[in-house]
C-alpha positions as CSV (number, residue, x, y, z in Angstrom):
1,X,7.7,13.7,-41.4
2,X,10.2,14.4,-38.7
3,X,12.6,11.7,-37.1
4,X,11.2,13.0,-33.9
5,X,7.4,12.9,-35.0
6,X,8.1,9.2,-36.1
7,X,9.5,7.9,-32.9
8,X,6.5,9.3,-30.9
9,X,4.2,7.3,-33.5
10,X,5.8,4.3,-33.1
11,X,6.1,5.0,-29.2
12,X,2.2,5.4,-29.5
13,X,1.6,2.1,-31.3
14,X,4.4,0.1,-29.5
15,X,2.4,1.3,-26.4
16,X,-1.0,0.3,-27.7
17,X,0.0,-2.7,-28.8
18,X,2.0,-3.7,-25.2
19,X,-1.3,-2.8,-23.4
20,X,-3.4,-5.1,-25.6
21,X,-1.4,-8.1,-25.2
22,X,-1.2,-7.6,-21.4
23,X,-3.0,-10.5,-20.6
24,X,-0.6,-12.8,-22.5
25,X,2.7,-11.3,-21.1
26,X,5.0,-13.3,-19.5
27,X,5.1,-12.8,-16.1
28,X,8.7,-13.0,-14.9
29,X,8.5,-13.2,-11.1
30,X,5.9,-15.7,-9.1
31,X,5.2,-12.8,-6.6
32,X,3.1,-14.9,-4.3
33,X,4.9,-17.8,-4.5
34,X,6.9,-19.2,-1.5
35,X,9.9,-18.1,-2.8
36,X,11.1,-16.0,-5.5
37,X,14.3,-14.6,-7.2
38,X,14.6,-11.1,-7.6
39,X,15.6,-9.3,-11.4
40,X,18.2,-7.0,-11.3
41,X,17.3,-3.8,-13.3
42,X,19.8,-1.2,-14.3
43,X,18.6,2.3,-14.9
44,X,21.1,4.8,-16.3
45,X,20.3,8.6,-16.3
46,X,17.5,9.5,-18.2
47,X,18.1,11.4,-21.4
48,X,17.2,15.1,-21.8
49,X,18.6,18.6,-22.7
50,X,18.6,21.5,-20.5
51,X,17.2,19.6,-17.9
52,X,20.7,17.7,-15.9
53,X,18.8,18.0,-12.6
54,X,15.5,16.7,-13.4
55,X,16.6,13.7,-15.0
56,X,19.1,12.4,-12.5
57,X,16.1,12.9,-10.1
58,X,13.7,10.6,-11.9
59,X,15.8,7.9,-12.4
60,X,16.8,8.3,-9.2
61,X,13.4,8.5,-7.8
62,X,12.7,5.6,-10.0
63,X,15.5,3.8,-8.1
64,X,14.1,4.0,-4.8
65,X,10.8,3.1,-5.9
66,X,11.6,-0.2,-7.7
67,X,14.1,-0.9,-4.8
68,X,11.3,-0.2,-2.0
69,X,9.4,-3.0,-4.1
70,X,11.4,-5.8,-2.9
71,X,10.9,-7.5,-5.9
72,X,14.2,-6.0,-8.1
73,X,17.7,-5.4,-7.2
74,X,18.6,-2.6,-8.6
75,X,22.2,-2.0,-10.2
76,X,24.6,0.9,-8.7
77,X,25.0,3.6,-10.9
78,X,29.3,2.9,-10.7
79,X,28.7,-0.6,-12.5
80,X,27.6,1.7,-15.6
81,X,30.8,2.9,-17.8
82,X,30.4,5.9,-19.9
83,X,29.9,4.1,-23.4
84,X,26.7,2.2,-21.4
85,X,25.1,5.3,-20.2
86,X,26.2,7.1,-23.5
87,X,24.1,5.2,-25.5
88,X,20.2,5.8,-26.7
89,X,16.6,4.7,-25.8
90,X,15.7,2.6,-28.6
91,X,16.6,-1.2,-29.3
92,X,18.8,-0.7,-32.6
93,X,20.9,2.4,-29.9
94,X,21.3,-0.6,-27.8
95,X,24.1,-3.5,-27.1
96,X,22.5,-5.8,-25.3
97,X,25.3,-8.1,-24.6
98,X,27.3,-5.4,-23.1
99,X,24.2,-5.0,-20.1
100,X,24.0,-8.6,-19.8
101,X,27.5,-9.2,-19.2
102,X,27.4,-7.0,-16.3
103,X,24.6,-9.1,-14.6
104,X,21.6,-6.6,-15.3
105,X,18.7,-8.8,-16.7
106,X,16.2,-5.8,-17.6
107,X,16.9,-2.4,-18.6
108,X,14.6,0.5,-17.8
109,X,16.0,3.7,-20.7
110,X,14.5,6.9,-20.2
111,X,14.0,10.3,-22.0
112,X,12.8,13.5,-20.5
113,X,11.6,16.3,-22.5
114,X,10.1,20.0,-21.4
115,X,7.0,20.9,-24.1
116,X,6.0,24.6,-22.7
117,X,4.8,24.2,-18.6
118,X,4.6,20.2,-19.3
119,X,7.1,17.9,-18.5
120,X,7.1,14.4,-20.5
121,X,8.9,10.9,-20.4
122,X,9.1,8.1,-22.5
123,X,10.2,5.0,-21.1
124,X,11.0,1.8,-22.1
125,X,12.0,-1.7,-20.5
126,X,13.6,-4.2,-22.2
127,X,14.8,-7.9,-21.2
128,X,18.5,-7.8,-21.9
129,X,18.4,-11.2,-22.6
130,X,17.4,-11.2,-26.4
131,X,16.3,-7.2,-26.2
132,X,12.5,-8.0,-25.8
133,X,10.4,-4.9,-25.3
134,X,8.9,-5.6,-22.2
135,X,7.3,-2.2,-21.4
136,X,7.0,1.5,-23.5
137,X,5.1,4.4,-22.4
138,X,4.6,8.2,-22.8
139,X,4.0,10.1,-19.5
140,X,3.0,13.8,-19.6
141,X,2.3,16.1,-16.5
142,X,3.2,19.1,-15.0
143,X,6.7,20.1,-14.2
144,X,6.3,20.4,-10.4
145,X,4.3,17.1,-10.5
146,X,7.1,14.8,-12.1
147,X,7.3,12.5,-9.0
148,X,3.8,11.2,-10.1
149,X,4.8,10.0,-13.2
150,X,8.0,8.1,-11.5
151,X,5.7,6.2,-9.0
152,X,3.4,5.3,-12.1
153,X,6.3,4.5,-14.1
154,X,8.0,2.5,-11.3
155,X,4.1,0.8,-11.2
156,X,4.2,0.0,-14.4
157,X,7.4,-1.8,-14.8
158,X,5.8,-4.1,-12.0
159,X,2.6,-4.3,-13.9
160,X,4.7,-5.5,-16.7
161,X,7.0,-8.1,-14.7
162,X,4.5,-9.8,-12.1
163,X,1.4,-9.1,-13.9
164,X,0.5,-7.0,-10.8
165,X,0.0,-3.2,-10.5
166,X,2.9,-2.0,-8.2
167,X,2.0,0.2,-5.2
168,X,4.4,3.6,-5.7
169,X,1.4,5.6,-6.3
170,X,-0.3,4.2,-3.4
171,X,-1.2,7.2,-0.8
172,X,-1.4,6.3,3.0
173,X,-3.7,7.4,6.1
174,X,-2.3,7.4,9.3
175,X,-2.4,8.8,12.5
176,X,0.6,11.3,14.3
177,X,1.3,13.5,17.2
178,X,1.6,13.1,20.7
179,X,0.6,11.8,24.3
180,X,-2.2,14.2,24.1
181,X,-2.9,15.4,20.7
182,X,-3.3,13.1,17.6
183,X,-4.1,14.1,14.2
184,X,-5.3,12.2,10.9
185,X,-2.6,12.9,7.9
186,X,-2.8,11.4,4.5
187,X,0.4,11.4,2.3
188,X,2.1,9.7,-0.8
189,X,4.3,6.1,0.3
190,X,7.5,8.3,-0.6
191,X,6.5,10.7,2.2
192,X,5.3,13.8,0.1
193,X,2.9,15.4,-0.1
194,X,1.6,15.4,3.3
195,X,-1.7,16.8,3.9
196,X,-3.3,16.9,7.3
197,X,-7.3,16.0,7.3
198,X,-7.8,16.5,11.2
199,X,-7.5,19.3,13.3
200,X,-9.1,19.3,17.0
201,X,-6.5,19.7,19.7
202,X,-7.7,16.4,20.7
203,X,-7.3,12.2,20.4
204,X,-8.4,11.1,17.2
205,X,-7.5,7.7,16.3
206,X,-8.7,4.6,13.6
207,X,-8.8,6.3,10.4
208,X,-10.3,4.7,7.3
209,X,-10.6,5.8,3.9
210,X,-13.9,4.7,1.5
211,X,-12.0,2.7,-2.0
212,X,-13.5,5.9,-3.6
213,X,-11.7,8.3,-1.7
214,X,-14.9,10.0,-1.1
215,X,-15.4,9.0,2.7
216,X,-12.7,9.6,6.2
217,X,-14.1,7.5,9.1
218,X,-12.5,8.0,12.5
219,X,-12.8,8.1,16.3
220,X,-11.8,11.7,18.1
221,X,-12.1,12.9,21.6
222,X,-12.7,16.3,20.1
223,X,-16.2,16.7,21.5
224,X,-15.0,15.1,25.1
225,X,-15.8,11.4,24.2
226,X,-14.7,8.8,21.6
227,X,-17.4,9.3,18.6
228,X,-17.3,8.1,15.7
229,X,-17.4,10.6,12.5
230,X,-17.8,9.7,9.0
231,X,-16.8,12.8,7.0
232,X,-17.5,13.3,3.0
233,X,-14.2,14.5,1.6
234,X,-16.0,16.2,-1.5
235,X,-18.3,18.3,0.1
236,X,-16.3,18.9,3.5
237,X,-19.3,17.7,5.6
238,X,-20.1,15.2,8.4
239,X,-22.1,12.1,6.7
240,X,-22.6,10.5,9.7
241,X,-21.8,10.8,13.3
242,X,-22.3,8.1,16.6
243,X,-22.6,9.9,19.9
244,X,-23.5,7.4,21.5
245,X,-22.5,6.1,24.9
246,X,-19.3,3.6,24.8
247,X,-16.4,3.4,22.9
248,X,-16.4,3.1,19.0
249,X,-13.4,2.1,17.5
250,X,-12.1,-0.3,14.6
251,X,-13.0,1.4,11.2
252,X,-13.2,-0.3,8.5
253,X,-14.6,-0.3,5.0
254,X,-16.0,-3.3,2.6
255,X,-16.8,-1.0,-0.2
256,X,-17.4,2.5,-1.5
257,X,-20.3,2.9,0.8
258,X,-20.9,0.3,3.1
259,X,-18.7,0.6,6.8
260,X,-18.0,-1.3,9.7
261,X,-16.7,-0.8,12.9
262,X,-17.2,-1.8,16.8
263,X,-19.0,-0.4,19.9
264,X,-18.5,-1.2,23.2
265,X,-20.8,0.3,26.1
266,X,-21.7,-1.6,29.3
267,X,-21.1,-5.1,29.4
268,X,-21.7,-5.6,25.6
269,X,-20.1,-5.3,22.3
270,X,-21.5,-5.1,18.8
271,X,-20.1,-5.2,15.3
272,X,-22.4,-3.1,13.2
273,X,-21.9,-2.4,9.4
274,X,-23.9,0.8,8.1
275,X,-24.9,2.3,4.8
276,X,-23.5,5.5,5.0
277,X,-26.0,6.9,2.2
278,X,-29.3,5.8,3.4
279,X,-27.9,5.0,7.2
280,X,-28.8,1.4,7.2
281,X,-27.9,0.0,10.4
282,X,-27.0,-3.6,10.6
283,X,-26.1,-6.0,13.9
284,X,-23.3,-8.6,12.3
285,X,-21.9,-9.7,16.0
286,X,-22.7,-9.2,19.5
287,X,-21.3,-10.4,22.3
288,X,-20.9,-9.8,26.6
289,X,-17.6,-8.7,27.1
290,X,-14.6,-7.6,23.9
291,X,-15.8,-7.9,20.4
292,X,-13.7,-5.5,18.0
293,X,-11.3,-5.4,15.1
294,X,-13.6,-6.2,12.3
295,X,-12.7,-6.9,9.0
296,X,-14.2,-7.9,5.8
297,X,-13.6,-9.8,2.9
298,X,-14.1,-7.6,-0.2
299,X,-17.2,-9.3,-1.1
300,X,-18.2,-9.2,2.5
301,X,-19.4,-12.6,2.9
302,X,-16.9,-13.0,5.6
303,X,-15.4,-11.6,8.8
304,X,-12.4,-11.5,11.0
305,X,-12.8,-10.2,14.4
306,X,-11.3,-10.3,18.2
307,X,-13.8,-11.5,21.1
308,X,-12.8,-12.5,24.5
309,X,-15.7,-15.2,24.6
310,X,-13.4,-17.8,25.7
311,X,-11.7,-15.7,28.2
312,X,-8.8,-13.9,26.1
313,X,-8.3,-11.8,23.3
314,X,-8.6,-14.5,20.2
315,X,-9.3,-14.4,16.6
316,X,-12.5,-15.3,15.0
317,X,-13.8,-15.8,11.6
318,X,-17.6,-15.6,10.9
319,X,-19.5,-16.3,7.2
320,X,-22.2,-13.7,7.0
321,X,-24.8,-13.3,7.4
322,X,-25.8,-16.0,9.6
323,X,-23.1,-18.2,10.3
324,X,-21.5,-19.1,13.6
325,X,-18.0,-17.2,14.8
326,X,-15.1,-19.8,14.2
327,X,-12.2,-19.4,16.3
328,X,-9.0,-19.7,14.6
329,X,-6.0,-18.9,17.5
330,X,-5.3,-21.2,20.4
331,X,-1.1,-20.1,20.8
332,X,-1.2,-17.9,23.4
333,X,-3.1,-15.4,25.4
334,X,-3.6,-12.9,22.9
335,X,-4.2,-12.6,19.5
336,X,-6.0,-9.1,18.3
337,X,-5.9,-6.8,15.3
338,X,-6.5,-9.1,12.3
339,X,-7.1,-7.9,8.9
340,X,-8.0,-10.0,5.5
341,X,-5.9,-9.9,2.2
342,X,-8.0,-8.4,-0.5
343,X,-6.8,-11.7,-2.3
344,X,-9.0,-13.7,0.3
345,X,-6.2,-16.1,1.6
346,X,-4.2,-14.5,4.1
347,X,-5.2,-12.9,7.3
348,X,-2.2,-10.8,9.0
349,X,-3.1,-10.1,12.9
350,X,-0.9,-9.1,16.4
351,X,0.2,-12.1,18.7
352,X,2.2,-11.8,21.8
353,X,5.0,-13.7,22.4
354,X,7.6,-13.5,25.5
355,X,6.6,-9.3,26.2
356,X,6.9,-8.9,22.5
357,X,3.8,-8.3,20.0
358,X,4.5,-9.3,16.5
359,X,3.2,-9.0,13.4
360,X,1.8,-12.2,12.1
361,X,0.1,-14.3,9.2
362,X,-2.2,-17.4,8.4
363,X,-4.6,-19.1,6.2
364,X,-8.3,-18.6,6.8
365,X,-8.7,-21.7,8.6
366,X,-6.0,-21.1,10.7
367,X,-3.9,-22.8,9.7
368,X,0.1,-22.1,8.8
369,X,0.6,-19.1,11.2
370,X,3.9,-17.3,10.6
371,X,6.0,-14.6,12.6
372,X,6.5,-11.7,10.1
373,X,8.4,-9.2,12.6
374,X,11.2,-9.7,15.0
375,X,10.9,-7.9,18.8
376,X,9.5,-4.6,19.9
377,X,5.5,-3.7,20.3
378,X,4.1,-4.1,16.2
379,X,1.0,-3.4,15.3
380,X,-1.5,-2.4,13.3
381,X,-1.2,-4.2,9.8
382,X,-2.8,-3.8,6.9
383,X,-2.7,-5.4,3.4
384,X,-2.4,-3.6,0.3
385,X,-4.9,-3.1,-2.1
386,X,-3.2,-5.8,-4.1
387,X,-2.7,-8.1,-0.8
388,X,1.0,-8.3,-2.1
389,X,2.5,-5.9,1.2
390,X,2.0,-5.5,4.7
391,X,1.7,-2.2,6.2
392,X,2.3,-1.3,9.9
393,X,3.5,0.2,13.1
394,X,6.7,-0.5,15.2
395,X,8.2,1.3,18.2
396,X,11.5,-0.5,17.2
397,X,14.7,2.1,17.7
398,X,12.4,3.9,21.1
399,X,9.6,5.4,19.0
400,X,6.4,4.9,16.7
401,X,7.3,4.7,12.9
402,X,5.4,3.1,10.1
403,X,7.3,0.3,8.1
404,X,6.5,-2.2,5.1
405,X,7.3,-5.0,4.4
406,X,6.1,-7.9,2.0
407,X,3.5,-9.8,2.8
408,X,5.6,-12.8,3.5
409,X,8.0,-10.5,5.9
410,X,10.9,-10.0,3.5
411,X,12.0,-6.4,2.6
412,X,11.0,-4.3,5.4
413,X,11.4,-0.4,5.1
414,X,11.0,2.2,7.4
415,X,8.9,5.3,6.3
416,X,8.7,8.9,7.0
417,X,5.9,11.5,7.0
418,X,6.1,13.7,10.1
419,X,8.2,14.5,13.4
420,X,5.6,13.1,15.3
421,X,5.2,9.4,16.2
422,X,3.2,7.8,13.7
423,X,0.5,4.6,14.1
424,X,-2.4,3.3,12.8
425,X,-1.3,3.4,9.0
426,X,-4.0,2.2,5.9
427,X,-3.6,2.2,2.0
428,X,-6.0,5.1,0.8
429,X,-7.2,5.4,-3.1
């Protein structure tokens, strides 16, 4: 058997063996703890022949993504001498000391190989520490595809750190254009990939995406007044449309098939949810005046939503099905866009404060609200699927970008998808 053959073996079985003692790993970093201290991570060049280019990309790539995390610092490539980066993949290639004497606590090694069109990668993490394997696995894909199996690496390492799947692979929704024209676009978080879903020459606005993937809600002006449009993505057909009189707006999804969103016509406002498969239609509030912004907990027991009942734009929590609308902010005279943490503890929402609207969070009772974002019109946040990030919009610097930032408002980045100003951003499947 070939020295090759065996190190992909054992590759296989270290692998195996990693993912079935997952649930007793240590987990190095208290990611929703108050505070927390971040690990630097040094990643040298992967390995590979014939292929220079593509393997400074990926660690590069790999960089960026664990950077973007806000949960490593990662080392500069000119703290890495030639014997460091010289050196090969597998612990016994390995001085450990050396890395740890230059401050790098975990080590991500990587090796890139071409087999005919497919490109793959084995990786491996280890704690420099005592040279514990904290992470090994085999990615294959196609050449022109090798981003994707960065952003899962990059996921992976956090999988193996904070016991938490990271969010590199994450794709986002969002809308873009301009005063008089905005389209739906759905893209990678790196800002690939960009792939346009709407295109009316009109306002559409509020996008949602189903956890499946399967469903786009939205509003659009296309037909002359704000509808609402649930589309099936498989089978590139309208599911379900409200033509209704009155505005529809808020979009919002509490699993793969149930929806919610808000209608206001006349003097009233309702918060409906609907089955989008057998068109069950169901009342959950309604009220004279404002009531919008819904949002669900993901067992949807619970929602958050914005009413005007006591004169101004609050927020209000209500246990479903019958319970009685909580309000839960009293600073200030407006409070609007809330969202719920799939982890069920947080809600992030707008305030206004001195001209300004910031991004915000608190506890479901209220309680221990906290300015996330600093000046500028914010708005628009949304929680990852793994409740760890906060998603959003920002006209800071004179126009509408999307930014992230962690959930307790450390680590914000700027991202970039189109020329157009871009709002309204969700986590899509």
């Amino acid at each position: 058997m070939t020295k090759h053959r065996m190190t992909l073996i054992t590759l296989v079985m270290i692998t195996l063996l990693f993912t079935a003692n997952m649930a007793h790993a240590t987990v190095y970093l208290d990611i929703f703890g108050k505070s927390f201290k971040r690990i630097t991570i040094g990643i040298p060049p992967f390995k590979g022949e014939n292929i220079d280019r593509s393997r400074m990309d990926m660690s590069e790539l790999l960089n960026k993504d664990l950077d973007m995390s806000g949960f490593f610092i990662v080392a500069p490539q000119s703290l890495m001498d030639k014997e460091l980066t010289d050196e090969g993949i597998e612990k016994q290639e390995i001085k450990f000391s050396n890395w740890k004497s230059i401050g790098i606590e975990l080590l991500c090694k990587g090796k890139i190989q071409k087999i005919n069109d497919d490109l793959v990668l084995e990786a491996f993490v280890y704690d420099t520490l005592d040279g514990a394997l904290m992470l090994a696995k085999r990615y294959k894909t196609k050449a022109e595809d090798w981003r994707k199996i960065v952003h899962r690496l990059a996921d992976d390492i956090m999988l193996a750190i904070t016991g938490e799947k990271g969010i590199m692979s994450s794709k986002i929704v969002f809308t873009s254009g301009g005063k008089n024209r905005k389209d739906i676009y759905m893209a990678d978080i790196d800002g690939f990939n960009i792939k346009r879903m709407t295109n009316y020459r009109s306002i559409t606005l509020s996008p949602s995406i189903s956890p499946n993937g399967r469903y786009l809600a939205y509003t659009s002006y296309r037909e002359g007044k704000p509808n609402l449009y649930i589309i099936d993505i498989d089978k590139n057909k309208e599911a379900y449309v409200d033509r209704t009189e009155g505005m529809k707006t808020g979009t919002t999804w509490i699993g793969n098939t149930i929806f919610g969103y808000s209608h206001t016509s006349g003097r009233y406002s309702t918060i409906y949810t609907l089955n989008v498969e057998n068109k069950d239609k169901n009342v959950v509030q309604r009220n004279d005046g404002i009531t919008t912004s819904p949002s669900f907990t993901t067992d949807g027991t619970k929602m958050v939503f914005v009413s005007d009942m006591h004169g101004s734009a609050q927020i209000f929590i209500k246990d479903l099905p019958s319970g009685s609308p909580k309000r839960l902010t009293y600073s200030g005279t407006y409070n609007t866009s809330p969202v719920l943490s799939p982890k069920g503890d947080l809600i992030a929402f707008v305030a206004k404060f001195e001209g300004a609207f910031e991004i915000c969070t608190m506890n479901l009772d209220g309680s221990n609200q906290r300015v996330l974002t600093v000046g500028g019109i914010n708005d628009s946040p949304q929680f990852s699927p793994c409740g760890r990030y906060i998603i959003y919009s920002s006209n800071k610097g004179g126009r509408y970008n999307i930014y992230l930032m962690l959930f307790n408002g450390e680590n914000k980045k700027m991202l970039k998808f189109t020329d157009g100003e871009e709002t309204q951003p969700k986590f899509a499947p």
